[in-house]
N, C-alpha and C positions, 0 to 999 in steps of 0.2 A: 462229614459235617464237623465231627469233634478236630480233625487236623487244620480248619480253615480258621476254628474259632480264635485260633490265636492273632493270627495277619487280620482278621476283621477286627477285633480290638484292639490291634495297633493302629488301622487306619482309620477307625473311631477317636483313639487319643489323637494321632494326626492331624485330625480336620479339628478337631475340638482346640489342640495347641494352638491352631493357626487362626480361628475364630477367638480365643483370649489376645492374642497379642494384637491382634488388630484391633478388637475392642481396648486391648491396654495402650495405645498405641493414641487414641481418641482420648481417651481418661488423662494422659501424661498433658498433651496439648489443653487441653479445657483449664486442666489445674493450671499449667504454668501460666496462661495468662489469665486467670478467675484468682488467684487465692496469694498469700502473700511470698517472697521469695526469699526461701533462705538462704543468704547471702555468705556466713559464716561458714555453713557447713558444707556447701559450695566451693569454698574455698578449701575448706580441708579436703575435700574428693578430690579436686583438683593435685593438691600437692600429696595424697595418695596415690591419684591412677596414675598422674606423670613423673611428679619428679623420684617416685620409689621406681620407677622404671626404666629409669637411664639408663641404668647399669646392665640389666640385660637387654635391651635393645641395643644401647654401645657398643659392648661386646659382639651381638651377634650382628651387627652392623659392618663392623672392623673385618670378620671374620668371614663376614660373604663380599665384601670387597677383596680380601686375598685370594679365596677361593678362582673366584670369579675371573680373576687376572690370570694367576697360575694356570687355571684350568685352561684357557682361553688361548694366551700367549704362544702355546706350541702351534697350534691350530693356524692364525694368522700368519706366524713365522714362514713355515713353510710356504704359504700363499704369497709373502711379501707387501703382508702389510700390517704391520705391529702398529704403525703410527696410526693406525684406526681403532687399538685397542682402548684409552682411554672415553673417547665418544662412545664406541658400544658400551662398554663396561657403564659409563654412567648414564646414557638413556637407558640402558634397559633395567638397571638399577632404579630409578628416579619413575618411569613409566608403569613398572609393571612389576617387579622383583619383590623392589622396598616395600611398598604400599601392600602388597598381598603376606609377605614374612613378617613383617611389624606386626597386621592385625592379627592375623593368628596368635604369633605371640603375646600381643595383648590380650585377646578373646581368652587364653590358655593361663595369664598371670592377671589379671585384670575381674575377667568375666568370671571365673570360679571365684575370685576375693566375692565381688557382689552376688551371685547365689546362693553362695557357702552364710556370708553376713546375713544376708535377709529374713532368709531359710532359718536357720540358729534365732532369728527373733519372733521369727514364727511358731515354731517348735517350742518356746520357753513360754509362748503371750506376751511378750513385751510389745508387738506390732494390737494385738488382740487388747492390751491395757492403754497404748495412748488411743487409739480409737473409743473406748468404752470413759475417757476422761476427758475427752472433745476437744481431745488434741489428734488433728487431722495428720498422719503420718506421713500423706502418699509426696507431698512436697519436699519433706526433709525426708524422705528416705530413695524415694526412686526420682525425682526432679531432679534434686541434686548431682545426684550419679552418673542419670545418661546425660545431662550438660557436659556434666566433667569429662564423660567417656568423650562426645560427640566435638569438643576443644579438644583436649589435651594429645590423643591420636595423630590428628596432623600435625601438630606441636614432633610428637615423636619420630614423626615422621620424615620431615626435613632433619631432626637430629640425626637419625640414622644414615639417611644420602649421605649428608655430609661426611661425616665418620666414614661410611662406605665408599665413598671419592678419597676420602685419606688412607684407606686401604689397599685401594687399587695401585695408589701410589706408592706405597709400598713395596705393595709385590710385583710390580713393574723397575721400579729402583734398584732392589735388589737382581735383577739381570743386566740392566744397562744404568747409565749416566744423565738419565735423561733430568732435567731440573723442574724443578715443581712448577715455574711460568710456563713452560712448555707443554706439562701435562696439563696443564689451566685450559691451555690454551686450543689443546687439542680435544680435551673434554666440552669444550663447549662448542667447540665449532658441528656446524649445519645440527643445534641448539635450540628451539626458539620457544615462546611462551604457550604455544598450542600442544607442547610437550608435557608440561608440568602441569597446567590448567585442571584435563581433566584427572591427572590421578590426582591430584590436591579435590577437587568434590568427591569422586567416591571413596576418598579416607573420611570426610566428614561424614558420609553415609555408612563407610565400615564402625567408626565409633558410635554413631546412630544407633545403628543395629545390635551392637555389640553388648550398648548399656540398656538397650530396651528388654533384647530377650535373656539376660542375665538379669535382670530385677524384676521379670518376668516369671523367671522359672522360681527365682527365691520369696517372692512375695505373697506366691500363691502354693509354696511348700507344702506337703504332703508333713501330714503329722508323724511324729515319733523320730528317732532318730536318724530310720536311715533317711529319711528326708531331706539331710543335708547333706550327705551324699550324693544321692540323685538328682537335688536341685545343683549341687555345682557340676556335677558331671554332665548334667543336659545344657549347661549354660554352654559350656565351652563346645559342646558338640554340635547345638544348634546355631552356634555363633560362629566356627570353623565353616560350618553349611551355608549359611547366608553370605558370608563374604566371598565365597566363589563364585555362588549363584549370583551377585550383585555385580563382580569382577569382568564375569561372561557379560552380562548386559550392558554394563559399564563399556566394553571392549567394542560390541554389536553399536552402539550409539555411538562413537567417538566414530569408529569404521563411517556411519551413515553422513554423519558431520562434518568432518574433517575429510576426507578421499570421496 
């Protein structure tokens, strides 16, 4: 009995996490169209989650377009057909690569920032003192954020294809001659809008997600210090989890839709 107690209160914390966030999930919708919108601090989330995150999405953008070419490139070779290398490289990049390494990445630089922040104003009562001053927090603190997360994501996300097609091109350039019209040209070929469609919605669902249970874990912080510990560290863990679990279903519907 004493060995099972522990996996029963985990699977108690489990279903209890999953009954908060749905209930937070209800709470975030009522407010954002009930109550006023802050516009300001909106904007600053904004230019927090995105534009501080260029830099490592660029980066790791450029770097899985190399990858991806180099690694690839032998494999076609021998088959005899390299000139199909820049179409795979960027549907599968643009389909299913990008869209899943971005949010991670985000959920991992993004989703820790807002548990760690939340969490730290929980822990001090600063969330505890504008409540108690009839200043409603939940607008300017978690409204803001999962907008910002649930924009900015996609935003990132076409940043990185990009960058990731300038990659390939790259590491394709460096073995052959080939000119950048060319590799345009072959990257987009058998191309079309049923490609992009649905990973462009389940990025706005991965930023969804991403700012809900990361202002989730932070807003309902566990007191004392380590608290902020464990609210950024469940943010990024339960955020990694959803967007796979979302990616699979994401995959299963486009499969029923589309073929």
């Amino acid at each position: 009995m004493n060995s099972r107690s522990p996996m029963v209160y985990k699977t108690q914390q489990f279903l209890l996490d999953i009954a908060g966030i749905t209930s937070f999930v209800g709470l975030f919708f009522r407010n954002l169209f009930t109550r006023r919108f802050e516009g300001r601090e909106f904007l600053n989330q904004c230019f927090r989650t995105g534009y501080q995150s260029l830099l490592l999405i660029g980066v790791t953008a450029i770097i899985l377009g190399l990858v991806l070419t180099i690694q690839t490139r032998p494999i076609l070779a021998d088959l005899g057909a390299v000139s199909w290398l820049p179409n795979m490289v960027f549907v599968s990049v643009v389909t299913e690569m990008g869209p899943v390494i971005f949010a991670l990445l985000f959920a991992g630089k993004v989703g820790s920032g807002i548990g760690a922040e939340l969490s730290s104003m929980r822990v001090t009562d600063q969330i505890d003192a504008m409540e108690v001053s009839d200043t409603y927090p939940f607008n300017y603190l978690v409204v803001t954020r999962v907008l910002a997360t649930t924009i900015m994501l996609p935003l990132l996300v076409f940043y990185g294809d990009a960058l990731a097609f300038l990659g390939s091109f790259i590491g394709l350039n460096a073995y052959s001659d080939i000119s950048f019209q060319l590799f345009y040209s072959r990257a987009f070929e058998d191309f079309f809008f049923r490609d992009i469609f649905p990973a462009t919605i389940k990025t706005i669902f991965f930023g969804y997600f991403i700012g809900i249970i990361s202002s989730y874990m932070g807003y309902y912080s566990d007191k004392g210090t380590e608290g902020v510990g464990r609210s950024a560290n469940s943010a990024v863990v339960a955020s990694s989890l959803v967007v796979f679990v979302l990616d699979l279903i994401a995959v299963q519907i486009t499969d029923l839709l589309l073929f």
